[in-house]
N, C-alpha and C positions, 0 to 999 in steps of 0.2 A: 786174600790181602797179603801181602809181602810183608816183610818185616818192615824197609824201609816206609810205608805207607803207614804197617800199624804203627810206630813211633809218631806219628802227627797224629795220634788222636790219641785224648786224655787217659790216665793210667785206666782207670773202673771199666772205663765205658771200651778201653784196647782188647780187652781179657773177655767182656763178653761178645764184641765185634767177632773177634778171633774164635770162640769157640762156636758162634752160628756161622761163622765161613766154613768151619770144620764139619757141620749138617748139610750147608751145599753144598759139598762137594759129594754127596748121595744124589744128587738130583739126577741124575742122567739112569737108576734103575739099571746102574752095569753089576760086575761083581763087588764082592768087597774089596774093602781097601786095609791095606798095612798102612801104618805111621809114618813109613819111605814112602808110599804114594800120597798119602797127608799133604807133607813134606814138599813134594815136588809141585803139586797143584798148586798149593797154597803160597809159596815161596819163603818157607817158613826152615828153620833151622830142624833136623832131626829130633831135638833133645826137647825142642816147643813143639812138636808134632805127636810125640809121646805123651807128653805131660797133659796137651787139651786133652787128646785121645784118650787117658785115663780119667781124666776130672770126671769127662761128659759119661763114662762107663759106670764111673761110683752111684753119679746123678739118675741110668736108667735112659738116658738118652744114645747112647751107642751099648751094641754088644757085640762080645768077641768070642769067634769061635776057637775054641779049647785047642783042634787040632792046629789050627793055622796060623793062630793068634790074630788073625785079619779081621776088623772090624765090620760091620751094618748098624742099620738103624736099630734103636732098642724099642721096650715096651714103652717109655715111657713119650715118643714120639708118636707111636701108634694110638694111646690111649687120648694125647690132647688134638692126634687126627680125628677122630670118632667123635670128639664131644665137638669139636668145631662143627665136621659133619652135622650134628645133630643141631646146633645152636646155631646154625643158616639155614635152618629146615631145609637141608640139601637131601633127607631123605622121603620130601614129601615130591623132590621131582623124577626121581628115578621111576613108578609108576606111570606117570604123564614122558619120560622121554619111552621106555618100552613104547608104550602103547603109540606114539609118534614114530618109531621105529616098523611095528609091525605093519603100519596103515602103508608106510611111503614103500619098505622093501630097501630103507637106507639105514647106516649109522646113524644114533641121535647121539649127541652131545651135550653139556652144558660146560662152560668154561668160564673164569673170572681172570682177572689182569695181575701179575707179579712182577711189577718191574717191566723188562722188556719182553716179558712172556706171556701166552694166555696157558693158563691153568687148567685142565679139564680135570674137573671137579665132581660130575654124576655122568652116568651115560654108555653105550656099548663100547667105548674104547679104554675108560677103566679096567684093566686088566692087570695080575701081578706080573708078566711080560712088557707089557707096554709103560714108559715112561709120560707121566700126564703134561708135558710142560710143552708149549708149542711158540716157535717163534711168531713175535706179532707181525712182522711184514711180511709174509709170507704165507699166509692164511687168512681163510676167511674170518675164522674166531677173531684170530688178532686185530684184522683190519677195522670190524665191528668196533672192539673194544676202543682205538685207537680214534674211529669218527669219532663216537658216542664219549669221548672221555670224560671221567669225573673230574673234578676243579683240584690238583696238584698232581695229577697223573703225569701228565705233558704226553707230547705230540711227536710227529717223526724225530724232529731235533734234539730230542731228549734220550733217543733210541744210540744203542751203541753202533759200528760199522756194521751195513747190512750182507752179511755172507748171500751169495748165491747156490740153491740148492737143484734147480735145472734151468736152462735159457732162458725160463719165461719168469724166473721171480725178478721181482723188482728190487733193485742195490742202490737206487738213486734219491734222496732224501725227496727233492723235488717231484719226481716221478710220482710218489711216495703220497707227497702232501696233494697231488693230481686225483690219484685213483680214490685217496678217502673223500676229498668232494662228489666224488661219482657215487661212493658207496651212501653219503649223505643224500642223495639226490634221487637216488633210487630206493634206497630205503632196505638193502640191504649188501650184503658182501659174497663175492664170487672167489675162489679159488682155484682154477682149470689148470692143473700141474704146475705150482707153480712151488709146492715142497716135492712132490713126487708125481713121475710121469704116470698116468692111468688113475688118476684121484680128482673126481671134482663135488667140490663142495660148497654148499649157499648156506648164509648162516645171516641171523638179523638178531637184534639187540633186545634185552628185557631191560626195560625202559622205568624211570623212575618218575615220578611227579616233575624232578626238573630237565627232564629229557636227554638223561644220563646214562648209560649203560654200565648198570650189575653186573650182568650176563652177558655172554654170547651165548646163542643155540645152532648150531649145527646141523646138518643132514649131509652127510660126507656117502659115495658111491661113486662106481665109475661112471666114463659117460656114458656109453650103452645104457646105463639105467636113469641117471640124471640127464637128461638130453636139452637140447635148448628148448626144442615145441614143448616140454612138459614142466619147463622151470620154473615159472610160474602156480604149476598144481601143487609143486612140491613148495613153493614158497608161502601158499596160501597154509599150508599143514600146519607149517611153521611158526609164521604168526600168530597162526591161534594157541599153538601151544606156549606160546611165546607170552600172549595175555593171560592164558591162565596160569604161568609161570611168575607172574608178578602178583598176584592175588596170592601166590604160595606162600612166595620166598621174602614178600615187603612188609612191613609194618602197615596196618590202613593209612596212617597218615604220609604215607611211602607213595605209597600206588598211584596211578594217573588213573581222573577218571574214567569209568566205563567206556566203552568203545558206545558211539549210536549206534 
């Protein structure tokens, strides 16, 4: 947020706007950052890049290394990561995505919606290397999410300008708002290079009682392994993991009934 931006929003609620802008700007899983890179990201004055940068250090939500004085996430980022984990029973799907992984010979995922991003949240692409956050147009996760949307999410039109990341993603709102009726219509989402060339991925929705998507579930591989003749074996995997993912992760009075 820039300074000219924060000044239109109310004094209390500027200060702590400002200081979770200063936590996104971790998101990307690069190096750390100094108060000058704060600074420039943010569009913030040096002397306000410093001052959140210290607040949020006192609080345990950034830490700084001694030699470099450059900041990262602190423990106390970590700590309210783990218990959110725990309090989405997100550690009751990681056994059910392994064992989905081992069966198909693909990545398994699970991923939830942030804005205009899907979140991968359990699964073999969580790694401390890998940044969890994935654009929604441009993926299958996303696209999921994006059919399936919960009621104030919003839809392509709500999504920022769409970057392209090889020939075949889609940059066209309309185009956009085309492929998610396909992906409604078939019942799940396809990604065939369309964040990276030699990646394709199917991915279908954990589904709520009002026909909402939680979740995205994933099975990400190249095509030699995910082939078209076999798309459907892998899709079938999925689903199912996909049902007893809602049984995990829902409240009962969450769930859609029983499958016949």
């Amino acid at each position: 947020m820039s300074e000219d931006a924060a000044a239109r929003v109310p004094g209390g609620a500027q200060a702590v706007r400002r200081a979770l802008d200063v936590l996104h700007c971790f998101h990307d899983n690069g190096p750390d950052l100094g108060a000058s890179d704060l600074a420039r990201r943010l569009g913030l004055s040096g002397s306000t890049a410093h001052r959140l940068a210290r607040t949020l250090l006192d609080a345990g939500f950034l830490e700084q290394d001694a030699r470099t004085s450059r900041y990262r996430l602190g423990p106390a980022v970590t700590e309210l990561g783990r218990l959110s984990y725990h309090q989405r029973g997100l550690h009751l799907a990681a056994p059910e995505l392994a064992d989905l992984a081992a069966r198909t010979g693909a990545t398994a995922d699970l991923a939830l919606r942030s804005g205009p991003h899907a979140v991968i949240v359990a699964g073999g692409s969580v790694t401390p290397r890998t940044g969890l956050r994935r654009p929604l147009h441009s993926t299958a996760l996303g696209k999921v999410l994006l059919a399936w949307a919960r009621p104030g999410e919003g839809g392509p039109a709500s999504l920022p300008p769409l970057p392209a990341f090889t020939d075949r993603t889609i940059v066209e709102p309309a185009a956009l708002e085309a492929e998610l009726a396909r992906v409604r219509s078939q019942g799940h989402a396809v990604n065939d290079g369309e964040s990276a060339y030699g990646v394709r991925t199917l991915a279908v929705p954990v589904l709520d009682a009002a026909g909402h998507a939680r979740f995205a579930l994933a099975l990400r591989a190249t095509p030699a392994v995910i082939t078209h003749e076999h798309a459907e074996w892998f899709l079938d995997r999925a689903r199912s993991c996909a049902r007893a993912l809602e049984v995990l992760l829902l409240p009962p009075a969450e769930r859609r009934p029983p499958a016949p």
